[in-house]
Structures are given as structure tokens and as C-alpha cells.
N, C-alpha and C positions, 0 to 999 in steps of 0.2 A: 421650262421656266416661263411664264406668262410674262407679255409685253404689250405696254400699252400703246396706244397710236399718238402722234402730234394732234398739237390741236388743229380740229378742224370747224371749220365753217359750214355753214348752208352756200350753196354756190354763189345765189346773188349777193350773200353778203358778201364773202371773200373776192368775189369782183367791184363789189362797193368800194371794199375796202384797200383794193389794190390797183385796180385798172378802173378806176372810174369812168363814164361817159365823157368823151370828149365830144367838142357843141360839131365838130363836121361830120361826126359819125352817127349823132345820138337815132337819125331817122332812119339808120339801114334798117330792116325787116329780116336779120338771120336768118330765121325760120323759112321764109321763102323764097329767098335767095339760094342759102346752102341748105335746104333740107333734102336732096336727093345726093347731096356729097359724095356718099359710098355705099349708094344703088348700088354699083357694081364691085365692090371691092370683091377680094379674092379671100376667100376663110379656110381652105382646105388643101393648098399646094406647098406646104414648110412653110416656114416661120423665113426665110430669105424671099419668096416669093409672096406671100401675104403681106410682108409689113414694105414692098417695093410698090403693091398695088395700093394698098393704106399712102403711101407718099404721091403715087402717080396721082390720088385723086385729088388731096389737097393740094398740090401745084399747080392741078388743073383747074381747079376753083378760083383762081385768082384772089386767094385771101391775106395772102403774107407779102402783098407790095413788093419791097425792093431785097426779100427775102426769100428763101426757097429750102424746103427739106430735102435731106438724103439721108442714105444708111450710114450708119459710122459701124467702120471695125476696131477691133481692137487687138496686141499681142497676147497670145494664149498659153502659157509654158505647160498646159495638158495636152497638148496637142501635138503628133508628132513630129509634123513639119514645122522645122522653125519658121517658114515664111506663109505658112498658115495663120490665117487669123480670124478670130469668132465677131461673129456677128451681137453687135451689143446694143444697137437700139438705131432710134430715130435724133438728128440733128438740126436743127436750125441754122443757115449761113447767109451770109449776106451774098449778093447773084455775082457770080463771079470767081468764087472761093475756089482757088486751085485745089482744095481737100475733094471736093465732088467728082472731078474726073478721075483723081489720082484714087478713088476709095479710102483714103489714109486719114485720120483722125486728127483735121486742128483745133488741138480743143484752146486756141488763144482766139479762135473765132468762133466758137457756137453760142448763141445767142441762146437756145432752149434749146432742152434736153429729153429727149422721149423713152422714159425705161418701158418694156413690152413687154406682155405675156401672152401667148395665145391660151396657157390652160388657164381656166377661169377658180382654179382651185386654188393657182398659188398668190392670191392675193395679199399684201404685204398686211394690210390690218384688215382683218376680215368681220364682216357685219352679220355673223348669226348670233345663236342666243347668247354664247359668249362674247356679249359685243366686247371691242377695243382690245382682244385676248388673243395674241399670235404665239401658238404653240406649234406648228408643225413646223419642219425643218426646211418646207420647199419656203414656205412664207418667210421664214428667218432669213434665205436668199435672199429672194425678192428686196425686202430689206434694204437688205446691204447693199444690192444694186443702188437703190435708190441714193442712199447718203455715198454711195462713190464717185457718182459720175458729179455729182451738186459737187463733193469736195474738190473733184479734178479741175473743175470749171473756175474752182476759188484760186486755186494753185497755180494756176494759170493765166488767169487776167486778172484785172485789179477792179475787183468789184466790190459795192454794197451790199447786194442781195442778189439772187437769181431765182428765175421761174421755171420750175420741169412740170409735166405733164408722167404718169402714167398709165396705162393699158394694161390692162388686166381683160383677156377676152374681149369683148363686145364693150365692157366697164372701162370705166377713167376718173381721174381724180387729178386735180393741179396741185401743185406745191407751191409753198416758196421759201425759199431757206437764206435766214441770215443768222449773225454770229451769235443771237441772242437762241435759236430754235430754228424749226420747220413750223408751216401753218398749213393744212390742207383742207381741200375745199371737199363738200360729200360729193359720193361717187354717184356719177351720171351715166347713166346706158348713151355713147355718143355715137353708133348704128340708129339707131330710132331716134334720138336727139342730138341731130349733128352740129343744131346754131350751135350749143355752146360751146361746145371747140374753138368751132369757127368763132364765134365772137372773141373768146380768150387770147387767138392765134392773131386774128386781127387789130386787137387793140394792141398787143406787144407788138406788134410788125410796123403799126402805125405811131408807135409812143417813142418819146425821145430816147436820149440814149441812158440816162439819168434817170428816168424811171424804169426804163426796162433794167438798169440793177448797177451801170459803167459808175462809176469814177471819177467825175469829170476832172479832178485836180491830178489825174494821171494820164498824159497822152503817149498814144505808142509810138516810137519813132519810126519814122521809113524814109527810104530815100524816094527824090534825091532832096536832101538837108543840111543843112549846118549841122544838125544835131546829129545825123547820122554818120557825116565825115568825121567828126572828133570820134565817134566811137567807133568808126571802123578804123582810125590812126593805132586807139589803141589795143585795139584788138590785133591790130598785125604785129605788137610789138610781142606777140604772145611766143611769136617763135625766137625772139633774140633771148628772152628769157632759157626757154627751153635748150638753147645753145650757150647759152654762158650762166655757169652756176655762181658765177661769182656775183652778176648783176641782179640775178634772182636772189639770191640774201640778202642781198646789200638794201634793193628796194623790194621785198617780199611784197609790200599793197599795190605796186604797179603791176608786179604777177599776177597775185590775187585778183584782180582789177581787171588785167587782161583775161584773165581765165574765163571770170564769170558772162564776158561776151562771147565765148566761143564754145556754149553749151547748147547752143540751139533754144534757145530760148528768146522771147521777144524784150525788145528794147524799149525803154519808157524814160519820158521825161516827165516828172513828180515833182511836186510843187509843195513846198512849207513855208505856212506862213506863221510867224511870228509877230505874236502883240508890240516886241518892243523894235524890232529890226525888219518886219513886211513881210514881204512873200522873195523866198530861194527857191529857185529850180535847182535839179543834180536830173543827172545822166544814171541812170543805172543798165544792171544786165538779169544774170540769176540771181536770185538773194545767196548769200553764202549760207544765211541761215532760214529753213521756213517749219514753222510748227503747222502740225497736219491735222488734215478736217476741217468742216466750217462751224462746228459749236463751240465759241470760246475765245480768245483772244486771239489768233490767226496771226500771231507778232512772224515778223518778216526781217533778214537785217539784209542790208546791201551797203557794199562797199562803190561809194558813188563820187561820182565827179560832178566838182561843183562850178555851174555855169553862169554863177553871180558873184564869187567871190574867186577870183583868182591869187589870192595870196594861199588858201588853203585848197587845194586843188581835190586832194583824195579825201574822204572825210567816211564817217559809217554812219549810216542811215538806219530807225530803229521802224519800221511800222509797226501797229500795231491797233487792237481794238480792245479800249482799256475798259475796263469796269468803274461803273458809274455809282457811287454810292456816297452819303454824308459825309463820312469820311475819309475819302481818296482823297490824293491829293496826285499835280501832274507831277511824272519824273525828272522833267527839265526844269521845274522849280528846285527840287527836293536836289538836284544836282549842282544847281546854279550855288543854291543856300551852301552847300557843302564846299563846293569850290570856294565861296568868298571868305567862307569860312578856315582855309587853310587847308583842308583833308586832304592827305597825301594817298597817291597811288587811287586812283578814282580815274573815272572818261570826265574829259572839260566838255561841258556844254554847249555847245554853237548855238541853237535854233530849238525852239519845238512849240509847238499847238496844235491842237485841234484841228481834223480838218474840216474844214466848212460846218457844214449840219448834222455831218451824217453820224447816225444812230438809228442802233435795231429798231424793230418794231413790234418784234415779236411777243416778248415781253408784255408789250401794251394789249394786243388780243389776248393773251393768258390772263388779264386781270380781269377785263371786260368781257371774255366773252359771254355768250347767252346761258343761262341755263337751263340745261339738255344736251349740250353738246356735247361733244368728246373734247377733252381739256387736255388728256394727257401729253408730257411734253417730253422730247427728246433732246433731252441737257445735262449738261454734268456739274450742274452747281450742288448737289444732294449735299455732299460732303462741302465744311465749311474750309476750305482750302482754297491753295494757289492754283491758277487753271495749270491742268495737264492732261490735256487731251490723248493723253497716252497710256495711261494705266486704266485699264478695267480687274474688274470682280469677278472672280474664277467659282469654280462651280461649291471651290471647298471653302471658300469664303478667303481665298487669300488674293493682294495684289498683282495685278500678273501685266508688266510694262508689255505692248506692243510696238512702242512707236522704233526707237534707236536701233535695236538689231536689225527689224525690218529696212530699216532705210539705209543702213551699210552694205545691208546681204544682197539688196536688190529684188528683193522679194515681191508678186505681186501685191497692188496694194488692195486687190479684193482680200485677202490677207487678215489685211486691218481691218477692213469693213467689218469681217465678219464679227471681230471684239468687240467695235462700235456696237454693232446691230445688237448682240448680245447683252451690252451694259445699256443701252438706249431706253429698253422700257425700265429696267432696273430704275435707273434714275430718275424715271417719270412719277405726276401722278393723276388718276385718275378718276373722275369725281364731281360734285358742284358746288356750288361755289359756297366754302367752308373756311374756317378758320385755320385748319389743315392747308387747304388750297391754299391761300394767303400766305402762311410759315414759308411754304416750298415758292414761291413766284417767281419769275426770271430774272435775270441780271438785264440789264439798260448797261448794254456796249457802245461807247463812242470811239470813232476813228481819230487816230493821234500819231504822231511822230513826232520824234524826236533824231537834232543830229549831233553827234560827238565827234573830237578833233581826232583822237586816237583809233585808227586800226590796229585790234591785236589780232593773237589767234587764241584757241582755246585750249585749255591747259591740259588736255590733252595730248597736246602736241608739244609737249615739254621733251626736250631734246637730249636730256639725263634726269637721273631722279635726283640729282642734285640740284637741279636749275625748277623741278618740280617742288621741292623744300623751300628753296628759296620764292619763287613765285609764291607760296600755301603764306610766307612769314609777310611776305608784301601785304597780300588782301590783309593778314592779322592786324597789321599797322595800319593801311587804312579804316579797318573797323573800329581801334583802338582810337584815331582819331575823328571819326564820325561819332563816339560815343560821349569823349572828353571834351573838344573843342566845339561841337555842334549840338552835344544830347541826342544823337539819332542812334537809334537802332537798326539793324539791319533787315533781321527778320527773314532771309530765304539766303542762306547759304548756299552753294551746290556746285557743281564741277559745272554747270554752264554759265557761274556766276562769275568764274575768272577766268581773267584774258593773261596772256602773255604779249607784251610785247619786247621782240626779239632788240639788240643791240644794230645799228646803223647809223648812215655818216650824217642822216638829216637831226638823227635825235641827241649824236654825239653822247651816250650810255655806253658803258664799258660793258654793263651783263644785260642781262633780261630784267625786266620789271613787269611783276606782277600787278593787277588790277582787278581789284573786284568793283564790279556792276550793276548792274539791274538794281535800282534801288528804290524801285517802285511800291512795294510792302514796305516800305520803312517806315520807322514812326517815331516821332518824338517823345522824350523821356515823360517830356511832363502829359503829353498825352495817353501816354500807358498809364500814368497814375489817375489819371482823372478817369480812365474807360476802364478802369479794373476790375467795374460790375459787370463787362458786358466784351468782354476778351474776344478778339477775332485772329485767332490762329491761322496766321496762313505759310507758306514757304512751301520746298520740294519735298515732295513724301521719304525716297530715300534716302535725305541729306538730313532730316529732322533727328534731335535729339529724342533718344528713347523716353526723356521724361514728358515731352513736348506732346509724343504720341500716344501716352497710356494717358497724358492728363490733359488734352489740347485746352480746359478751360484755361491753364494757365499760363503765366506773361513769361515771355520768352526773358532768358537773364543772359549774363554772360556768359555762364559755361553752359551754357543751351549753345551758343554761337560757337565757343570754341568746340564743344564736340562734335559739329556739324563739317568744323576744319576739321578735326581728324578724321573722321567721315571720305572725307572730300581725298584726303590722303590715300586712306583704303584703297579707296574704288580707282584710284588712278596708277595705285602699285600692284593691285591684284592684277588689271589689265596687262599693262605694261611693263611692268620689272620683274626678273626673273622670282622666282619661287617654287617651294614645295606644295604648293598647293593643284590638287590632280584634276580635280571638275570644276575649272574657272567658271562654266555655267551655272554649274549647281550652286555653287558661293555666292554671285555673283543675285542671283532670285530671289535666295534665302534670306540677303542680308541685307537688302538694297530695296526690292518689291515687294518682300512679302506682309500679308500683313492679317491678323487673327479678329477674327468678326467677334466682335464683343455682345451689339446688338443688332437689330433692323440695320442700324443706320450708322453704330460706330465698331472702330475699331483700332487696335492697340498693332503696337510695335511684333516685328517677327522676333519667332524664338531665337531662329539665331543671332541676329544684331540683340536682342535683348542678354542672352548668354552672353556672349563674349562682351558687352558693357558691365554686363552686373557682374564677372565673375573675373575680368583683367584677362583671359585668354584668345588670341586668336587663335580660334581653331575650325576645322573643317565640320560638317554636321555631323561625323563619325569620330568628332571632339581628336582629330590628328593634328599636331601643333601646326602653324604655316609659318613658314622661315624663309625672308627674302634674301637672297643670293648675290653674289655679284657678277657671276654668271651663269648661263643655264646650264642645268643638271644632263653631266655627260656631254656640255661640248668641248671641252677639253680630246677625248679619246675618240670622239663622234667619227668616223670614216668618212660619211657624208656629209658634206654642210650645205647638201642642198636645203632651203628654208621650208621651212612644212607649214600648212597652215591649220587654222584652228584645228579643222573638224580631222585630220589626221592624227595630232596632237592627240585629241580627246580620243581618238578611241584606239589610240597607243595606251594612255592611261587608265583607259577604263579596262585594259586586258592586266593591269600590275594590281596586284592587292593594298589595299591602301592601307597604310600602314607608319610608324612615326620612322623620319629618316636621320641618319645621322647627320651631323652637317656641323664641321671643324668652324674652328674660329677663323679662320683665313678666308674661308670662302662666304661668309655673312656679310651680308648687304648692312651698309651702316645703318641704312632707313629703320631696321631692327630699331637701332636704340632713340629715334624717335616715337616711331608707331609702341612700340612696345613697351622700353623703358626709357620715362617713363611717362609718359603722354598718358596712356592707356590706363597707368594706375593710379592717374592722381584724378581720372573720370570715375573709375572706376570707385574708387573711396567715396566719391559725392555720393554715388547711389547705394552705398551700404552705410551712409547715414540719414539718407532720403526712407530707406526701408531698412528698419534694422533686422530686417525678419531672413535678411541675407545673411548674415552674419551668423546668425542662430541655426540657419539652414542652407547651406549655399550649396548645397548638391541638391538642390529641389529644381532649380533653374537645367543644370545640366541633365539633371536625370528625365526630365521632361522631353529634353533637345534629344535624348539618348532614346525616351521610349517612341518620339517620332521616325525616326530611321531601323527601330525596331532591332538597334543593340542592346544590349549589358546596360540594366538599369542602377547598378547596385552605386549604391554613393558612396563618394569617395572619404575615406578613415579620415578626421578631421582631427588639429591637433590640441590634442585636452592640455597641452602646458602652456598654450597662449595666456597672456594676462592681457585679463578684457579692459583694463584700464589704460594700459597701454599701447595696445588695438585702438582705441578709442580715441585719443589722442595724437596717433599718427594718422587716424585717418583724418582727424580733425588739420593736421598737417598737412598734408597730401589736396584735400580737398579746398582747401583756403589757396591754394596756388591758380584755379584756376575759376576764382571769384574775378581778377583782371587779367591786364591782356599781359602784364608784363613776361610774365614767369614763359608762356609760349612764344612769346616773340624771342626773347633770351635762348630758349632751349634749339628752337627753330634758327636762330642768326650764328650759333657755335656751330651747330652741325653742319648748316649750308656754307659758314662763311669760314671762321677761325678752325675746322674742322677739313677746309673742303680740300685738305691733300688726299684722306682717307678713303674718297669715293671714286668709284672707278669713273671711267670713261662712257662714250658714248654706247658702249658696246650692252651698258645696263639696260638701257631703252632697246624693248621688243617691238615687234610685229605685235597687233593688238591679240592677248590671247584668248577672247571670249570667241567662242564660234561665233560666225552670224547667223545662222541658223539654229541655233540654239533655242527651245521653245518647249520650256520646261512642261512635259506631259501635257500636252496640248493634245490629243485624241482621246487621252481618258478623262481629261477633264470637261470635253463634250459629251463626252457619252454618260458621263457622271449627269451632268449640268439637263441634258434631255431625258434621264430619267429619272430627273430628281421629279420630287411632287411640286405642285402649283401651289406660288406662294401669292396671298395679299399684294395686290400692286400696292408700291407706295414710296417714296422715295429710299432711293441707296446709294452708298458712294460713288461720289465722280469718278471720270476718268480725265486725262489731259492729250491728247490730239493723236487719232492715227488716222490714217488713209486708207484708199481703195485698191481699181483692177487695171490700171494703165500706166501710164507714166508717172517715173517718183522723182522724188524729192529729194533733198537732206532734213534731218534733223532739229530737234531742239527742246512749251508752254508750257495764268498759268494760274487778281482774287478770288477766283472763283477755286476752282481747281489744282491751280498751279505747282500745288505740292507735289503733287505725281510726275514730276515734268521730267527731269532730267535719270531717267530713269537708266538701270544698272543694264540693262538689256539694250540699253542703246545706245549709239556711236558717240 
């Protein structure tokens, strides 16, 4: 599949453009200076001895000031020794950097980033007569090198933009990547032309810290500090937890709090400022929560300690790089308004603005640049969605999440790249400057945070599926009140939308209370009605409503939201609460990621989330009913109760013939008669009066789903004594229930509350049962995807955030994208 390149520049401009002349350098003379740079460099001893002599010589030049390069390694998991590690490029540090002796890779200090090829064939955009058109598989690497090391470097320090260089043989080209795109400069032979290296490597070495890409409203902490004493007090308090279980529940955000200092990750004091309250500092560690790659909103959460207001000491911290557009609005307004407003179960607002200036830029060269250049861009705004830098485009046109399993499983994160690299040019386009051009143009990123009073955790981490009903009935009620009291709509349901916060002695709650969040898509009633010619759908790809996704022109309603709550229910009891259902995987892609290329550019709900909405059945893609348990199958008589994990599970189940199982009334999970009945049928009635063609044919949907798995198409005898008036009528019944929030929040508070003798114990809540490894036909969907024929470059669906080849992360992103965020495949 062709891909097109970022955009690039002509070199002097993208130096215009980036590293301007500053007035004590403007008289050096490059060229005579460093133009015998790598006279002697080494071209034919491996690629560890070549790129050692490449660094000896620019060291030895004296062109990088109070900087210096070295090799960086990195962990290899192809490799057979574990304490083997591959050689991954060239680094920029500052003189001194304990990473240079040790060989070891800091990437919270590389300053630039040097991807390397010695073969001159595997160039990542190659310039023959197929210009901007990377089709070979070595170049698709390359690639992916490129966008991994730039993501690790984001992941790791708090930057605006950063600058790489790559090598390709004798050839070079600079980058520069922020959250808007990549911008590269054309490729220079930098053997026979070595000023501009050398110029490029000098003005970054001599530029402040702010233009070379830092943050300045973030500083790292180190000792010896105030700021570092408090947070090494609580980081030591990380083993009192660990030693008394009672203290760790009771204050879970002190744990939390403690933990995230003691992940080897660097410490930062972050600064928000606030129009109406000034500039707060907070102490942070790792984020608990980080969406991955650098195209896209980069939202960060940290649970931080506040150094300006000592009455609220722990507090969550939201980073993030929001989307710029007419109609945004910031989420700390949109939260403040809701708060004053009464809306129950929501994050209270502390602080939030903008930080300083900073905004991409990239965007801005995609409008202007020249024409003849290479324009094409690497972004996932194609699709008119929430950022989710997580889901890409498979070879068969359906969704395929990478971000969540990978960041549980530990996967490397070249991994990721390689989905990136693969949706990048997809989403590109390539061309001059046309009204096409223009349609597709980048998003304008501005940096912002926001901080809230409330630390939850993620509802995920719901402690029974009782307390997971209940938490599903909380967000219901807050959305019921954000719609009545406020006129807001929500607009991005999804399992990373709600928090649990647990019971404790500060908040004085008897149970758990649910909170739905992120309320950044939200939008006022009267402004849906007044934009009703020009509808901008956005929320999670997998959380969206089936009608949301075959129709995105249209305005999101209420039972759009509530079915996005059932939704949310599914995927957190397919995971975790016992059932018949045998390939958590497979369910799990089909019903959550998948999704059916309609055209170029759109595309509609998967079959199976489409089935089992239009037809009222949960069932498995070989149409096997799935029936939640109240505890797992066979542990009752089980000999061992050692705990097994996913990938044992699965291919225990993949040796039994799948098949429907019995399953007594005593041992059914009460959640049945939410999820099931009758939740499921009074959605299900909307869409068989939304399309009455269900009704007339409703074995068309399944037989579909049936001729995809390549069973038994024949459709099922339908019953000719129905009275269609009657039909008609109850569904008009059924379907009026969930026009408001009343009738779910009623069904939902009986069975969590006036119900909750009925549900078992903790014992319902599993080990997560999706493998992490799971990675639906991922080899034949390359080999598919590489043989497929060369398509028109031109815009195609977003993705929302994965990673690379080194150190990972956790979890999570989204206007632009963000639909795809919270994806079934991931944690």
C-alpha cells in the first residue's frame, strides 16, 4: 500500500523556518570550517563501528558546544540474550550525561535523535520516479524507526516539538515533529556537504532550551531541593502502604501518589496558570495515565501534589494538547459551568488554562507551504472523530486498536510503530495546493491543562460487577443532569470516561461513586440545534452507537448516549466477569474495533456489534448465546485453582468445540438481566423502527455475520402469527423508554441497589480475561495489506495513539480522532 511522506521543505527554508540565524553565529562560514568533517569517517567496518566513527568526528569538530553525541542502545526481545541490546542510532546529550559511559539509553535527556541506515536503499520516503511512494517493506521500517524514537522522546520529557535527523547511507534529512504532524527538510548528501549538518547540529546546540522543543512551564526536579525532599518523603511512604493493606484502601491516592514516584521515571514541577486564580505549581511523577505517539492530543493524567494550595494536597492533573477550532470550547470552563450548575457525580474543577503560547506549527507549513513540494502529511485527523491515536486500518478495511493490549502485555513498542507507519501515509495527502488540500489541513494543537479535586480510578477496576452497575447508574445521572439542569450533552461515552471513586475516611461515602469525565466534546443543546447543517461527530469509535456510526452526519440523542452506557457495560463484563463466552479476543475486535469500509474515507459499524444491536442477541460470531455466570465454569470441581492466565485460557478453549452451553438458573450472573433483559431490547426496538427493513428481514443481519465465519447461512423460520400491529406498538413501547435517562437509571439503581442481596461477591470480579497478546490475524493481515495493489494516495481514517521500540508506558486518546481511543484491545 503506497505512503506518502510528511511534509517537506527545501533545506534553507525548513532552517528559516525553524532554527533561524541568530546575530553571534550569522558570520560562521560552515563550509570552511566543517567541510572536511568526515574526511575520514569509517563506511565499511558494521554499522557499530561506522556510526562510532560518524560520532567521533562530530565531537571532534567542536560543533555541539555544551553537547556531545553517542551511540544509544536499546532492549531487543529478538535477541537471545536478555542482557543483549541492539544498536538503535545516534543521541544528543548534554557533557556529562551519565547514559554515555553507562551505554544505557536516557531518553529524559536526549536532546536529538539520529535514526541510521547504512543501506542506501532502505530510505523511509524515497525520491525516484515514484516520488513520495514507500512501498517496500525495508522502507516501512525505517519508517517506523523514525516516528518511535520522536514518540519515546515525547513520553519522556515534556516537550513542544523535537528535532531528529536521519541517515540513510551518505543521505540525511532533518525532521521535526510536533503534535500537529512531522515537517522534513529535502535530503542532502552530508559526506560531500557537511556545513549543513553541521549548521543544523550547531544552531540546536547553541539555541535555548525553548526553542530547541523544552517546556519551559515544566521543570525537572533534582536534588538537593525542597521539591525534591517532599517527594522523596512520599515516595518512601510507598512501602508503609505496601505493608498495611488497610492504609492503602483507606488512602488509595497516597498509594497511587506514592507509586507513581517509584517507577523510575523523572520528576517535574509543572506550573498552571489560571485566568481567574494565577499560576499553581504541583509536584508530579509518572502519569498514571499517558496516550501514546506524538500526532494528536498527547493528554497525560498525573496524580500530583499541590505546592500552592495546601488545603487540597493530592489533586489529578489533566495535560493535554487540545484541538483548536471555532468551536471548542476549554474543559475547565465546560466543567466549572456544570458544577455551578448542580451536576451530580462529575470532577470539580480547581484550575485550568492554556499554557503559555505553545501551539503546533506544523499545520501552519501544510497551508503555506510552496508549490512543488512534498505536502503529504502524517496525521490522523482523516476521519472526522475523537483523537485515538490507537486504532489503525487493516489491510481488509477494518479497525484494528493497537494501543491497550500492547501497553498491558509489555509489548515492544516498535510494535506500535509498525500500525503507525502503516496508517501514516493512509491518512495523508499528497499533492498541490488544491481545494482537496485545504478539506484535509491539520488541526492547530494548543497546550492546556486542567486540574480536578477528585482522584478516581478507572472503572475498570471495579471491585464486583455490582459496584461496576452501580458506578454505569452514577455517570447515567450525571449525564441526566448535565442534559436537564445544564442542556449539555456529552458526546464521547466510553470506559475511559468513568472513574470510580472508592469509599474512604476523607470523603465520608459509604459505597463507591461513579463519575463520568472528560467533558471536552460536550456541547450545548441549543448549539446542536443551531449546527444541525454542519454536524461534527466525534467520541470513542468503540463506545459509539451503531446509529452514530452508519450515520455520523447525525446529532448524537439520548439513546445514542445510553447505548454507548450499555456499550461500556459489555466490554467491562466481557473482560471481567465470569462467562460463556470462549475467544474473549475474538469478541472483544469484532465488537469494539471493528469496523466495514464503506468508502475511500468512511465507514460503518462492525457486523457483529451491528447484529447483536439490531437483532437483541448477545452472541459470539458463530451466533453462541454468551451468559454471564456468577462464577467461572468448572471452578467449583476444578482440582487446581492455581490462576491461569489469559493465553492458557484461550487455547484451553480453543481445543473445546464451541457450542451453546447449558447454564441453570442458580448459576446466572444477575448482570443477565440488565445487559440482556431488558436493556438490550428496548435498544434494540429503536433500531427496528429506525429501519423497518429489520423487521421484514431480520435473518439478513445474522446470516451475514454467519456467512463471515463461513457457517450455516440459512435464516432462521420467522414467526407468521405475529400481529404486526402489535409488534409495532410494543416496540414503539420499548423504544420510548429510552428517549430519557429515567427508565436506565430506575433499571440500573434496582439491580445495583434494592436488588444487591442477589449478586455474588467479590469472587465475580476476574483476572482481566482478554489475552495481552492477542492481536487478531496480525501476519495475514500484512501479507494481505503488502500484496494488496497500490491505491491513490488520499486521505483515510484516523487512528488514536500507539508507540514504538523501547520503553512503555500505560494507556488511554482523542477532536480529532478520539473516537478510536479507548479501544477493546486495550487495558
Amino acid at each position: 500500500m503506497p505512503h506518502s511522506a510528511p511534509i517537506s521543505l527545501p533545506y534553507e527554508d525548513w532552517m528559516a523556518a525553524f532554527l533561524s540565524v541568530d546575530e553571534t553565529m550569522d558570520d560562521i562560514d560552515y563550509g570552511r570550517k566543517y567541510g572536511g568533517m568526515f574526511e575520514n569517517i569509517v563506511t565499511n567496518m558494521g554499522d557499530s563501528n561506522c556510526l562510532q566513527s560518524f560520532v567521533d568526528a562530530i565531537n571532534g569538530a567542536n560543533v555541539l558546544g555544551e553537547f556531545v553525541l553517542a551511540l544509544v542502545y536499546t532492549p531487543d526481545d529478538k535477541l537471545s540474550d536478555e542482557n543483549q541490546k541492539r544498536l538503535a542510532g545516534v543521541a544528543m546529550y548534554p557533557k556529562g550525561c551519565l547514559a554515555i559511559a553507562s551505554q544505557r539509553t536516557d531518553w529524559t535527556a536526549v536532546e536529538i535523535f539520529i535514526c541510521c541506515w547504512l543501506d542506501e536503499d532502505r530510505e523511509p520516503y524515497s525520491e525516484n520516479a515514484h516520488k513520495d511512494v514507500l512501498s517496500d517493506d525495508t522502507l516501512r521500517e525505517a519508517l517506523e524507526d523514525t516516528m518511535t524514537y520522536a514518540s519515546t522522546v515525547f513520553e519522556y520529557q515534556q516537550r513542544t516539538h523535537h528535532f531528529g535527523v536521519v541517515l540513510v547511507g551518505s543521505w540525511a534529512w532533518l525532521e521535526r515533529w510536533d503534535h500537529a504532524g512531522v515537517v522534513r527538510s529535502s535530503t542532502f548528501d552530508y559526506q560531500q556537504d557537511p556545513a549543513k549538518l553541521a549548521r543544523f547540529l550547531s544552531r540546536v546546540a547553541h539555541a535555548s532550551a525553548e526553542a530547541r522543543g523544552h517546556d519551559t512551564t515544566a521543570t525537572r526536579v533534582l536534588e538537593p531541593s525542597a521539591d525534591h525532599d517532599s517527594l522523596r518523603y512520599w515516595a518512601a511512604k510507598a512501602e508503609d502502604y505496601a505493608t498495611d493493606p488497610r492504609l492503602a484502601k483507606d488512602d488509595y491516592v497516597g498509594k497511587l501518589f506514592a507509586d507513581s514516584l517509584n517507577q523510575a521515571r523523572a520528576w517535574w514541577r509543572i506550573r498552571v496558570a489560571d485566568d481567574k486564580h494565577g499560576v499553581k505549581d504541583f509536584l508530579v511523577g509518572k502519569p498514571t495515565f499517558a496516550s501514546q505517539g506524538v500526532i494528536g492530543r498527547g493528554t497525560r493524567g498525573y496524580i500530583a501534589l499541590s505546592i500552592s494550595d495546601p488545603g487540597t494536597p493530592l489533586v489529578y492533573l489533566k495535560d493535554c494538547w487540545r484541538v483548536v477550532h471555532g468551536r471548542s470550547g476549554l474543559e475547565g470552563d465546560i466543567l466549572l459551568y456544570l458544577n455551578a450548575k448542580g451536576v451530580k457525580n462529575i470532577p470539580t474543577a480547581l484550575y485550568h488554562g492554556d499554557v503559555a503560547d505553545q501551539r503546533t506549527v506544523s499545520q501552519d507549513l501544510y497551508k503555506c507551504a510552496k508549490p512543488g513540494c512534498r505536502v503529504g502529511v502524517v496525521v490522523d485527523n482523516a476521519v472526522p472523530t475523537r483523537e485515538v491515536d490507537e486504532v489503525v486500518q487493516d489491510a481488509n478495511g477494518f479497525r484494528e486498536s493497537v494501543e491497550g493490549a500492547l501497553d498491558d502485555s509489555g509489548t515492544q513498542l516498535k510494535d506500535r510503530a509498525e500500525e503507525v507507519a502503516r496508517h501514516s501515509g493512509d491518512a495523508s495527502y499528497s499533492g498541490g495546493l488544491t481545494e482537496e488540500r485545504e478539506e484535509y489541513s491539520l488541526s492547530t494543537h494548543c497546550h492546556y491543562r486542567l486540574v480536578v479535586r477528585e482522584v478516581g480510578l478507572p472503572l475498570k477496576e471495579f471491585p464486583t460487577g455490582r459496584i461496576l452497575v452501580w458506578a454505569v447508574r452514577d455517570a447515567v445521572i450525571a449525564h441526566q443532569d448535565a442534559y436537564t439542569k445544564a442542556q449539555v450533552m456529552h458526546r464521547d461515552i466510553s470506559v475511559g470516561n468513568i472513574l470510580i471513586v472508592p469509599p474512604h475516611s476523607k470523603n465520608k461515602k459509604a459505597t463507591h461513586q461513579g463519575l463520568l469525565a472528560d467533558w471536552e466534546l460536550s456541547k450545548r443543546l441549543d448549539d446542536c440545534a443551531v449546527e444541525a447543517h454542519r454536524p461534527d461527530p466525534m467520541g470513542t469509535w468503540q463506545f459509539m452507537s451503531v446509529h452514530i456510526q452508519d450515520h455520523p452526519e447525525s446529532q448524537v440523542e439520548i439513546a445514542d448516549e445510553l447505548e454507548s452506557f450499555l456499550h461500556v457495560l459489555i466490554y467491562c463484563a466481557i473482560r471481567y466477569l465470569p462467562h460463556t463466552c470462549e475467544n474473549v479476543g475474538d469478541f472483544m475486535h469484532h465488537y469494539f474495533d471493528d469496523g466495514v469500509r464503506k468508502q475511500e474515507t468512511d465507514y460503518t459499524c462492525g457486523l457483529l456489534k451491528a447484529t447483536i444491536i439490531k437483532t437483541g442477541e448477545l452472541i459470539t460470531r458463530s451466533r453462541i448465546p454468551i451468559v454471564f455466570l456468577r462464577c467461572p465454569q468448572g471452578s467449583a470441581d476444578d482440582p487446581d485453582p492455581t490462576p491461569r492466565n489469559p493465553s492458557e485460557l484461550s487455547k484451553e478453549s480453543s481445543q473445546r468445540s464451541e457450542s451453546p452451553l447449558t447454564v441453570s438458573q442458580e448459576d446466572m450472573h444477575p448482570i443477565n438481566g440488565v445487559i440482556m433483559t431488558p436493556l438490550l431490547q428496548c435498544i434494540t426496538a429503536r433500531y427496528r423502527l429506525l429501519y423497518p427493513q429489520l423487521r421484514n428481514n431480520e435473518g439478513s443481519a445474522v446470516k451475514a455475520l454467519l456467512a463471515s465465519c463461513n457457517e450455516s447461512d440459512d435464516d432462521e423460520p420467522s414467526n407468521g402469527n405475529e400481529d404486526p400491529l402489535g409488534a409495532q406498538t410494543k416496540l414503539k413501547s420499548q423504544s420510548k423508554k429510552i428517549e430519557t435517562h429515567k427508565y436506565m437509571i430506575r433499571l440500573l439503581s434496582t439491580a445495583s441497589d434494592a436488588n444487591a442481596h442477589l449478586w455474588p461477591g467479590p469472587e465475580d470480579r476476574l483476572a482481566d480475561q482478554l489475552d495481552p497478546t492477542f492481536h487478531p490475524d496480525k501476519q495475514k493481515k500484512i501479507r494481505e495489506q503488502r500484496a494488496a495493489p497500490a491505491a491513490k494516495p488520499g486521505p483515510q481514517p484516523a487512528s488514536k495513539r500507539p508507540r514504538s521500540t523501547t520503553p512503555i508506558a500505560d494507556p488511554g486518546e482523542q477532536p480529532v480522532s478520539k473516537r478510536l481511543r479507548d479501544s477493546a484491545s486495550r487495558g
